[in-house]
N, C-alpha and C positions, 0 to 999 in steps of 0.2 A: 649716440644720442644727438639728433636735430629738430630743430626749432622748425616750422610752418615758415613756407612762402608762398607767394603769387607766383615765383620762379622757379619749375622746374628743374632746370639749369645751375641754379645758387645751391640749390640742396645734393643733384648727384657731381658738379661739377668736382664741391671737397669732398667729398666721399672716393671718388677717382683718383684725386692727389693724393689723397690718404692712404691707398691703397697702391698709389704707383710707389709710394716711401716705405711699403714694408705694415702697414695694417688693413688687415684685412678682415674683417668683423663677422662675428658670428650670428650678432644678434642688433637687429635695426630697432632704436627707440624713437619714433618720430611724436612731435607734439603738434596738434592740430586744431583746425578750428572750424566749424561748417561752414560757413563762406568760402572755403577753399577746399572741400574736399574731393573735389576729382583732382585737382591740383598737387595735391599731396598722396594721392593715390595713385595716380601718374609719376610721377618722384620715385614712392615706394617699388614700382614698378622694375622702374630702370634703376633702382638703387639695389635688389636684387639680381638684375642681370649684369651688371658690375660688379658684385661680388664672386658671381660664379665664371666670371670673363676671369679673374686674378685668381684661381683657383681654388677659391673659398666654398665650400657645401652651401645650398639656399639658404641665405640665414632666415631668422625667426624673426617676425616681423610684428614687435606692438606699438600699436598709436596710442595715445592718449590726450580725448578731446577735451578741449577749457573750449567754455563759451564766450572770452571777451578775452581778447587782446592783452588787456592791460591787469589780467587774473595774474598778479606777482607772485603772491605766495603757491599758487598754484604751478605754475611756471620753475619756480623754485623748486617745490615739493618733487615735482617729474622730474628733475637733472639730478638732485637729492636721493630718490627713491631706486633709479637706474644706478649711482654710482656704488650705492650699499648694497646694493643688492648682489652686487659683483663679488665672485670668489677671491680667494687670494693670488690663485694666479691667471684670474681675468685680470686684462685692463679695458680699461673703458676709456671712450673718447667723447669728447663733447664738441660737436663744432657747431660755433657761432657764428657762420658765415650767412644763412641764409635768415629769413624773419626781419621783424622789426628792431631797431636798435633798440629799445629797451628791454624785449624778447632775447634779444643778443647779451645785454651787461647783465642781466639777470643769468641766463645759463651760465655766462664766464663766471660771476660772481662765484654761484653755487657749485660748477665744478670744480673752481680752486678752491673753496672754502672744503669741501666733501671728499677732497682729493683723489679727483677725477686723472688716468696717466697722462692724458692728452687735452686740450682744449687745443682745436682747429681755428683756423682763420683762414680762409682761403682767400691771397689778394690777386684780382687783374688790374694788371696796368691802365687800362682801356677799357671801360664799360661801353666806352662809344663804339669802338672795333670789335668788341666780343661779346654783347652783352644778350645774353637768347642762346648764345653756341654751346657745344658741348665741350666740353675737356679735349679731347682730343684733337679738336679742329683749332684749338689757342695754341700757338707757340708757345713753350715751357720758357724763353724771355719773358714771355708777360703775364706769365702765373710766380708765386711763389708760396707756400705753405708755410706757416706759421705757428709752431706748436708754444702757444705763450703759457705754457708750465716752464718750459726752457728759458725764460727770464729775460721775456722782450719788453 
């Protein structure tokens, strides 16, 4: 499950790291918003063809649009609604890397609250040196992935 950006990049870059550590998803939740939706259709894009680069089958790809940014409960409900909805021996991930920070403390909230197995953080050292690149083109020095269910 991901949060909406203006960055392409912010959304498949942790999904890449995510999947260079051993998950690899079967099913994309993205949340979005019409101001950005080639942008996150674009995302979805490439966020599918990294899946099936790490040998995962197409996953199954739902958005779910909120009209305003700042829709919490709604925001909530999506990260809430994806994590329950998981079977017992799904795990689900949440990454808060991409979106607005408050987009971002709400998913984290709600995945840990919902107990979501994963909440993502994807950090680069350098937005100034990498910020637009893809994963692959950043040295792993200046990424690190962050799964803060593991007690950062």
């Amino acid at each position: 499950m991901t949060t909406a950006s203006t960055n392409v990049e912010a959304v498949v870059n942790s999904l890449t790291a995510a999947c260079d550590n051993g998950f690899v998803p079967d099913e994309i939740h993205a949340l979005s918003l019409p101001a950005i939706e080639a942008e996150v259709e674009e995302a979805l894009t490439f966020a599918e063809r990294t899946v099936e680069a790490y040998g995962g089958d197409s996953p199954s790809v739902f958005r779910t649009e909120i009209d305003d940014e700042i829709a919490f409960g709604e925001i909530q409900e999506h990260v809430q609604s994806v994590v329950k909805a998981a079977g017992d021996d799904d795990a689900v991930a949440v990454d808060i890397t991409p979106g607005r920070k408050f987009m971002s403390a709400i998913a984290f909230a709600a995945g840990m609250r919902y107990g979501a197995d994963h909440v993502y953080y994807l950090y680069i050292s350098s937005t100034e040196n990498y910020f637009g690149r893809l994963y692959p083109e950043i040295p792993r020095t200046a990424t690190q992935l962050y799964d803060l269910t593991e007690g950062y």
